[in-house]
C-alpha positions in Angstrom: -14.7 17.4 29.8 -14.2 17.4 26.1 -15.3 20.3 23.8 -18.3 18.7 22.3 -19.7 18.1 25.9 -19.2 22.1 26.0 -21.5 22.2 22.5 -18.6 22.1 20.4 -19.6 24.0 16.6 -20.4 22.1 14.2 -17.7 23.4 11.8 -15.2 22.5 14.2 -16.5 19.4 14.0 -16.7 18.5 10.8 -13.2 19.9 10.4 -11.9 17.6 12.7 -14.1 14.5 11.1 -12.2 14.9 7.9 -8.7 14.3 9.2 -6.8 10.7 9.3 -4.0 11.5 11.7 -1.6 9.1 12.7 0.2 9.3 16.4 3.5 7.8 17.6 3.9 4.7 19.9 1.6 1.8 20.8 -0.9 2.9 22.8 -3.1 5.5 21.8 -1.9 9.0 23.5 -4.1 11.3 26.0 -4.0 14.0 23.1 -5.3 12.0 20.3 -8.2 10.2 22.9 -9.3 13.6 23.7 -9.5 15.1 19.9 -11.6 11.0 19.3 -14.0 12.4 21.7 -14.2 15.9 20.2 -15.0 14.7 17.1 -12.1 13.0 15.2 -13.4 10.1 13.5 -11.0 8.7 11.8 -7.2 7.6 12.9 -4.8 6.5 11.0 -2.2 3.4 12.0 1.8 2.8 10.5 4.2 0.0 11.7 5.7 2.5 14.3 2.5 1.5 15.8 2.1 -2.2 15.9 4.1 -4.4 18.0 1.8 -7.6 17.8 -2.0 -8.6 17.2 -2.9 -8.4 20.6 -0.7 -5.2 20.9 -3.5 -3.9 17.9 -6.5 -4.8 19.5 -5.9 -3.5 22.9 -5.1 0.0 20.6 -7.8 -0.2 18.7 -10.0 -1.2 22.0 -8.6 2.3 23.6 -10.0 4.2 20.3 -13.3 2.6 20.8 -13.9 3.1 24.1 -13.7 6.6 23.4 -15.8 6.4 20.0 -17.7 3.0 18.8 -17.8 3.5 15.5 -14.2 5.4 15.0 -12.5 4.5 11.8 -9.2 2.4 12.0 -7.5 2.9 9.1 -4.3 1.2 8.0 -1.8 0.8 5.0 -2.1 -3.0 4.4 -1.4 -3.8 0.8 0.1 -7.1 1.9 3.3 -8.4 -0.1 5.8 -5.4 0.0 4.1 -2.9 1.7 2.8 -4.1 5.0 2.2 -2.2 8.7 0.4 -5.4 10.2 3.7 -7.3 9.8 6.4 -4.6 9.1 9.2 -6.2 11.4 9.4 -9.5 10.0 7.4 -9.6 6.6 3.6 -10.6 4.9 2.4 -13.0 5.2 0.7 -12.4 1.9 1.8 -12.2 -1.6 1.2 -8.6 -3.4 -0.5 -7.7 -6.4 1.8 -8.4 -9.1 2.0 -12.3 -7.4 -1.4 -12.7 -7.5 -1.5 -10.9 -11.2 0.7 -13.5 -12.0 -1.4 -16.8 -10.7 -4.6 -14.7 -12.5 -7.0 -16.6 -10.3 -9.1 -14.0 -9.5 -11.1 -16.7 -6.6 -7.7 -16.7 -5.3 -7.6 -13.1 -5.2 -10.5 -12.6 -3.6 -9.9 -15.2 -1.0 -6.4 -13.8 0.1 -7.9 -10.2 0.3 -10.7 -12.0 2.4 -8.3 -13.5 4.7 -6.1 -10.5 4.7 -9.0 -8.8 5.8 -10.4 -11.4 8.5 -7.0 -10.8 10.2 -7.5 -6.8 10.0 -10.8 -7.5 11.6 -9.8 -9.7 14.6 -7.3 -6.5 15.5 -9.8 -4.1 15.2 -8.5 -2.2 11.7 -11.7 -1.3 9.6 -10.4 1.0 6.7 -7.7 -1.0 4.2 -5.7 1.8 2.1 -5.9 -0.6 -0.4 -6.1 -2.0 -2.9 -3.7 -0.1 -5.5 -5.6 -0.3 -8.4 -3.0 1.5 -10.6 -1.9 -0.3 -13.9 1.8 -0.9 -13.9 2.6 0.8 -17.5 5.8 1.9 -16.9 8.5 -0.8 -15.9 10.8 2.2 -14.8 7.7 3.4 -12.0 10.1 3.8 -8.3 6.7 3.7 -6.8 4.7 1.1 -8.1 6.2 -1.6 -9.6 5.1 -5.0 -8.0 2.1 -3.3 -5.5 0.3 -3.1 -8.8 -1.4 -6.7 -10.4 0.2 -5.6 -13.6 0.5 -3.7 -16.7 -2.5 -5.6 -18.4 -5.5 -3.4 -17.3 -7.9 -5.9 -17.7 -6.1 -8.3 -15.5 -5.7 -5.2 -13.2 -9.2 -4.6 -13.2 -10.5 -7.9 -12.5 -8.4 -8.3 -9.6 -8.9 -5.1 -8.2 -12.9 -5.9 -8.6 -12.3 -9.5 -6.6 -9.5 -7.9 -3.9 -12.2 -5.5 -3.2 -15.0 -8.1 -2.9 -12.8 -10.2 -0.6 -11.4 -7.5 1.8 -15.1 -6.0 2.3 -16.8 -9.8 2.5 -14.4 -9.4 6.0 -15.8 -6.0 7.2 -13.0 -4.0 6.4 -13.7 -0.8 3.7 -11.9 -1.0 1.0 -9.8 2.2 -0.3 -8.8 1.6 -3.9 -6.1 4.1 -5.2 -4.2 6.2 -6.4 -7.0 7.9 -8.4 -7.0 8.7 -11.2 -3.8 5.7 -11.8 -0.2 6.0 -10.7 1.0 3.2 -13.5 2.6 5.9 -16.0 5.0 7.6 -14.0 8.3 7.3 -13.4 8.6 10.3 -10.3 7.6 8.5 -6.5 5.3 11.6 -5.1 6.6 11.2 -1.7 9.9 13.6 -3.3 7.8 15.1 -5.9 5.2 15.8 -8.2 4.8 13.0 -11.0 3.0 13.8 -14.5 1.0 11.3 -16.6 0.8 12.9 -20.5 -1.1 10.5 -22.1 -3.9 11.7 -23.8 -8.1 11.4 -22.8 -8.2 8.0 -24.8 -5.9 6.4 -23.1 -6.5 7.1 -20.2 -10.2 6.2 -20.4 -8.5 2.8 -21.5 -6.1 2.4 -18.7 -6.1 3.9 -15.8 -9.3 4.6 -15.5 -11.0 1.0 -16.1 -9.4 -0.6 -12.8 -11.4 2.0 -10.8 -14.6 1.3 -12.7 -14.2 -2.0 -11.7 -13.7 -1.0 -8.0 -16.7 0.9 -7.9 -18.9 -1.6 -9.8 -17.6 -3.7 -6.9 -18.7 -1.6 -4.1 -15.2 -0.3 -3.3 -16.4 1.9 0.0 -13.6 4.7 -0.9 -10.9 5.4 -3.4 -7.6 7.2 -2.4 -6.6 10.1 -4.6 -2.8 11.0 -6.3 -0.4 13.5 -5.9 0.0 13.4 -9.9 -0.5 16.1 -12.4 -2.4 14.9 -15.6 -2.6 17.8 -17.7 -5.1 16.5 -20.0 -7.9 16.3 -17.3 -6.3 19.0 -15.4 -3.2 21.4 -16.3 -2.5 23.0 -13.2 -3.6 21.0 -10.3 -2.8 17.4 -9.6 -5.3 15.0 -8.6 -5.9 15.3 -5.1 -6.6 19.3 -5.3 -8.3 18.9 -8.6 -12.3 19.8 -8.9 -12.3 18.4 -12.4 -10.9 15.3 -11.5 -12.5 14.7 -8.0 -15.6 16.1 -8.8 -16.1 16.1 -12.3 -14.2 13.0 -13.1 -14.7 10.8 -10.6 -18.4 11.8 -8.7 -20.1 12.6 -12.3 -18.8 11.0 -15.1 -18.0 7.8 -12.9 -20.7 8.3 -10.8 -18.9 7.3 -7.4 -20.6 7.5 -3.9 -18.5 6.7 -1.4 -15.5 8.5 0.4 -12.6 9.9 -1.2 -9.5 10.0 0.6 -6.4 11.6 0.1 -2.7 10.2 -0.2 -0.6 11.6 2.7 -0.7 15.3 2.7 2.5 15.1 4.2 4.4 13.6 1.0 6.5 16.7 -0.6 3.9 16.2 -4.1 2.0 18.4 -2.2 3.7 19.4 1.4 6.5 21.3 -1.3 4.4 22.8 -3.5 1.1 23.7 -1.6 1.9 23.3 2.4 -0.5 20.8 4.0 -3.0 23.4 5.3 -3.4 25.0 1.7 -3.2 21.9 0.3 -5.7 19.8 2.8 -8.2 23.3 2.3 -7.9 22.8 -1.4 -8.2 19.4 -1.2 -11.8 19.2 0.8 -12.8 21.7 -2.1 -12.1 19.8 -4.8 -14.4 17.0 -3.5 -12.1 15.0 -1.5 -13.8 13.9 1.9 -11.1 12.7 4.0 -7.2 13.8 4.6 -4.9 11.2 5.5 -1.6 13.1 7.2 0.6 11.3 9.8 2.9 9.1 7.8 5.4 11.5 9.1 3.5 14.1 10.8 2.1 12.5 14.3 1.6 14.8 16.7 -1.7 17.0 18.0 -0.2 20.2 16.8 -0.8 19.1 13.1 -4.5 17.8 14.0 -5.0 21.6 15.5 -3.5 23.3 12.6 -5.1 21.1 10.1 -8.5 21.9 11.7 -8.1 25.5 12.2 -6.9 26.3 8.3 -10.4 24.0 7.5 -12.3 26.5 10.1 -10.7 29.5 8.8 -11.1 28.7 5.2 -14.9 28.2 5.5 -14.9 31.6 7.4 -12.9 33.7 5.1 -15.4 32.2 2.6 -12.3 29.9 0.6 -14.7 26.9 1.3 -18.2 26.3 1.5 -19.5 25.5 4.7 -21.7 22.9 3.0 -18.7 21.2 1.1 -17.1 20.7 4.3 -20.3 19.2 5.5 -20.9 16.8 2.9 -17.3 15.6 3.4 -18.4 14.6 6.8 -21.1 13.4 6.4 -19.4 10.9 4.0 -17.0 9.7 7.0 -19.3 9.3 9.5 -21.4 7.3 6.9 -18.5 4.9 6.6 -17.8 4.4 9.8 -21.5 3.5 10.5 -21.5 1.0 7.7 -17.6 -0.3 9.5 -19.7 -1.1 12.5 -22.4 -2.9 11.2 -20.1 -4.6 9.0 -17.8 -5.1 11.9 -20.9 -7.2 13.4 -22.2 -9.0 10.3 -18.9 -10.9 9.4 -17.6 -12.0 12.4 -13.9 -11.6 12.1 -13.4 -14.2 15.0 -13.9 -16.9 13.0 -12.1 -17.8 9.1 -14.3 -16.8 6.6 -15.0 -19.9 4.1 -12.7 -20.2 1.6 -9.8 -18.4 3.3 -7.4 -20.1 5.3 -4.0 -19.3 7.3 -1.9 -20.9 4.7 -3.2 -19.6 1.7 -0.7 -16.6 1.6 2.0 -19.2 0.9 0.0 -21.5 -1.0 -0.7 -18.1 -3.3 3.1 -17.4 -3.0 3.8 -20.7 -4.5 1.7 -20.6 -7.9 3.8 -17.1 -8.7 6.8 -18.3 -9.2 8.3 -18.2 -12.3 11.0 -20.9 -13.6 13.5 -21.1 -15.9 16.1 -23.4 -16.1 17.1 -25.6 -14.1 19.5 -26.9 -10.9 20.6 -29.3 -8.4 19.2 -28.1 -4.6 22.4 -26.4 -3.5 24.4 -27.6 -0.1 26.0 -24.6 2.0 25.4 -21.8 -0.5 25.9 -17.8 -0.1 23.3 -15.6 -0.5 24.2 -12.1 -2.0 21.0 -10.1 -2.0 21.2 -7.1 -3.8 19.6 -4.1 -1.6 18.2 -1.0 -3.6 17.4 1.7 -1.3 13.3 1.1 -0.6 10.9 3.5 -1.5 9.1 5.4 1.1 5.8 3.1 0.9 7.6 0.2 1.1 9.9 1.3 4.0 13.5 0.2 4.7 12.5 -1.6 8.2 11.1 -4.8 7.0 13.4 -7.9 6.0 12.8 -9.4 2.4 14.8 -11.7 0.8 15.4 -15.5 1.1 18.8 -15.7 2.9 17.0 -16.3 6.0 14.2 -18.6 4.6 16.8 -20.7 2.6 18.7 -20.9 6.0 16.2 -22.1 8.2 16.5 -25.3 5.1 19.5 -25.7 4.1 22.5 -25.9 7.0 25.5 -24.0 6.0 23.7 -21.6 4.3 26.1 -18.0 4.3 24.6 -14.6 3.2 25.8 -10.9 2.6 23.5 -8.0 1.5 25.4 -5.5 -0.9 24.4 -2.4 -1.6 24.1 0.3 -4.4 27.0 0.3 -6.4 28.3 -3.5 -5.5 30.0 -5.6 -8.1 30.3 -9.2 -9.1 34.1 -9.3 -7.7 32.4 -8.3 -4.4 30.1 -10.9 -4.1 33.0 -13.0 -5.6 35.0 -12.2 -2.7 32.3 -12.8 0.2 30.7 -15.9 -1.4 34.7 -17.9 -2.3 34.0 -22.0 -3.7 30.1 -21.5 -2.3 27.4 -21.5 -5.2 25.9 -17.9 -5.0 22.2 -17.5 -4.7 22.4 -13.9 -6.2 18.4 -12.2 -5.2 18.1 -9.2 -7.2 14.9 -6.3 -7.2 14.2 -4.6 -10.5 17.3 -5.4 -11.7 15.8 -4.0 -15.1 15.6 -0.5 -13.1 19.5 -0.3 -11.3 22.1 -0.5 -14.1 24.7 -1.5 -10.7 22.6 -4.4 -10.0 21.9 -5.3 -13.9 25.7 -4.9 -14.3 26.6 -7.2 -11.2 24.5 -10.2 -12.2 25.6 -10.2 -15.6 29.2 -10.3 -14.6 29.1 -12.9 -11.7 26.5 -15.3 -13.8 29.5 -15.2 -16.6 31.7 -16.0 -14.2 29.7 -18.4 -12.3 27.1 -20.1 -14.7 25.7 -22.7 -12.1 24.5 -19.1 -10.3 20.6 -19.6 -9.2 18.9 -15.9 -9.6 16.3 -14.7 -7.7 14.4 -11.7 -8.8 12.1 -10.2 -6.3 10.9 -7.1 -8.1 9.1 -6.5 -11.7 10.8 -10.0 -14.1 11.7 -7.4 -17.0 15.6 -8.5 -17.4 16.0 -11.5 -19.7 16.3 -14.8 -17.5 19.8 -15.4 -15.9 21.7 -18.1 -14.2 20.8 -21.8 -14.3 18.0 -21.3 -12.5 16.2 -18.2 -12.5 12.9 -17.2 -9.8 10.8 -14.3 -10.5 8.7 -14.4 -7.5 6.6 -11.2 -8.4 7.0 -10.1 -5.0 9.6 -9.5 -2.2 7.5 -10.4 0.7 8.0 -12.8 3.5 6.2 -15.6 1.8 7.9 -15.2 -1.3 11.1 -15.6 0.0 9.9 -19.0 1.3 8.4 -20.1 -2.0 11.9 -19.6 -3.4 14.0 -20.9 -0.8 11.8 -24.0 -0.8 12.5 -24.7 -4.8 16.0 -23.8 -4.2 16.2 -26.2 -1.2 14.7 -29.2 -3.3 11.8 -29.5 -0.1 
């Protein structure tokens, strides 16, 4: 018998409404069903959780036997960051690829599809997409899951990715509020800060998210950043001036605000997550996302209690907590009629299962040219991944241009390799050399300038932000490191 058959409180409810907990393995545990049915409305899903499609749906079937209209959330940006299809790659281009087409119908039809397949697996809440405009080429955090450092162009496409994800029935979540662009600290170590000045960031950052919510966008996720001229002591997500103030009455947003996980150390090492998620709800956020690497009941229990005890030690008004919600449950009502209206069994028109190759196709960026290579060695150049991106899933081309061209060889090098290494490995072969932010690893910038000396008939592919002058005789930006992207380039390298 659950505690809300026993007459749970209501503050104990709402307390656990606001969390977005995560949970380890691929079928929901007995722990997290039984919290579902005491009033946890929202769960959250990584790739330690998804196995296959049908895997998904028979999860998110478990959830919803226990609560019809619980909120599936999920970090799908597509491109780079993906959950749906973390052990082999997207099947989708990212946002600087489809920055880079600038066909904003295209946009909104990949988001649709996206979406459509989210929606057959029973996800309902997208963390995406990031709306953040990519100002600094030296951001470890950002880079090419932003549509670019023109905000307009951001803007537009954030508008039309929203558009196309919700025309599926799944909520958008457009973030990192109030714009992660400028900064050149990943929050998941520590605590970035944006200094620019109230102008400029009503002309940057801030216009993507006015598109979103003139869009509909049906929440927005908040930063761990600290922008001292909106707020000098707080950053976003624990900010009343920027949550509140900011973004509910000078924006005039709605919908639900969620935060970025309360387990990164932006606000885990400065705050703790039970201060922090407290401090959070207070500020105006309505939902805390925690799980990425906390997963287990005993957070959901401690996360609840600090929200109980806060709004009895009189830290946080009962009715702030309330409104929060209220908020939540209002999505996930508006998930389950949407859920019904755009029946995600079926391709929505305009979308189709190719089009996140057909997308990955117009990206690409050429200079120079080449002959389509016979038996040539791949050296992929492997920075170490940023949290959000993850380590576990493949990128490169190695094993698309392998699957075209026999002979194919390939070698991935890591941080500090040099051209005599890949030298070495590669011998008479002509070297594919696939580089990411080259521009932001002087080991990696260093390394392709040497072997492409050495070896001019080189073909470079760069996977990452294009800021490095062109190399090679041929050189590929794809905008993009995904699955898809790899095959775009392998196929032009190929001659197919």
């Amino acid at each position: 018998m659950t505690l809300l058959a026993h007459g749970a409180d209501t503050l104990t409810r709402d307390a656990l409404a606001v969390l977005q907990p995560g949970f380890e393995g691929t079928t929901a545990p007995a722990w997290l069903l039984r919290q579902v049915g005491e009033g946890l409305t929202a769960v959250g899903l990584f790739g330690r959780n998804i196995a296959s499609p049908g895997q998904l749906a028979a999860l998110t079937a478990q959830l919803r036997a226990e609560r019809d209209d619980v909120l599936v959330a999920i970090d799908e940006e597509g491109g780079d960051v993906t959950r749906l299809e973390v052990r082999g790659g997207s099947s989708f281009p990212g946002n600087l690829a489809l920055g880079a087409v600038d066909d904003t119908g295209l946009t909104r039809d990949v988001a649709r599809e996206l979406g459509r397949r989210l929606a057959e697996c029973g996800v309902n809440l997208n963390w995406a997409p990031s709306a953040d405009v990519n100002s600094n080429p030296d951001n470890p955090v950002i880079g090419v899951r932003s549509f670019g450092a023109d905000t307009r162009l951001a803007a537009r496409h954030t508008a039309a990715y929203v558009e196309g994800l919700q025309a599926a029935g799944v909520a958008a979540c457009t973030k990192h509020f109030p714009g992660h662009g400028d900064t050149n600290v990943d929050s998941h170590h520590a605590l970035p800060r944006i200094d620019a000045d109230l102008d400029t960031l009503a002309a940057r950052e801030l216009v993507p998210f006015k598109a979103a919510i003139a869009a509909g966008t049906k929440a927005v996720m908040s930063a761990h950043i600290l922008v001292p001229a909106l707020d000098p002591t707080r950053p976003a997500t624990l900010s009343p001036q920027i949550l509140t103030g900011l973004l509910r009455k000078e924006l005039g947003y709605e919908g639900l605000i969620v935060t970025d996980g309360m387990e990164m150390n932006a606000i885990a090492g400065t705050y703790g997550i039970e201060r922090g998620s407290v401090l959070a709800i207070a500020a105006g956020a309505d939902a805390i996302c925690v799980g990425g690497g906390l997963a287990d009941e005993a957070t959901v229990l401690r996360l609840r209690d600090a929200l109980v005890a806060a709004v009895r030690e009189g830290a946080l008004p009962a009715e702030r907590l309330a409104d929060a919600a209220a908020r939540v449950r209002e999505l996930a009502s508006w998930t389950r009629q949407a859920r019904a209206a755009a029946a995600p069994g079926a391709p929505q028109e305009g979308s189709a299962p190719g089009i996140g190759l057909a997308a990955a196709r117009r990206a690409l960026v050429i200079t120079g040219t080449a002959e389509p290579v016979t038996a040539p060695y791949v050296a992929t150049l492997a920075p170490v991944a940023n949290i959000a991106v993850g380590d576990e899933t493949p990128w490169g081309v190695a094993a698309e241009l392998a699957a075209l061209v026999p002979g194919t060889a390939s070698g991935v090098f890591p941080e500090g390799a040099t051209a005599a290494d890949v030298l070495a490995a590669a011998g008479e072969r002509t070297v594919v050399m696939v580089v990411r932010d080259a521009h932001r690893h002087p080991w990696m910038a260093q390394a392709l300038e040497a072997l492409v000396e050495a070896r001019p008939e080189t073909v470079v592919v760069e996977m990452g932000v294009p800021r490095a002058e062109p190399r090679g005789a041929l050189h590929i930006a794809t905008h993009g490191a995904s699955r898809v992207c790899g095959r775009a380039a392998a196929e032009l390298i190929a001659g197919t």
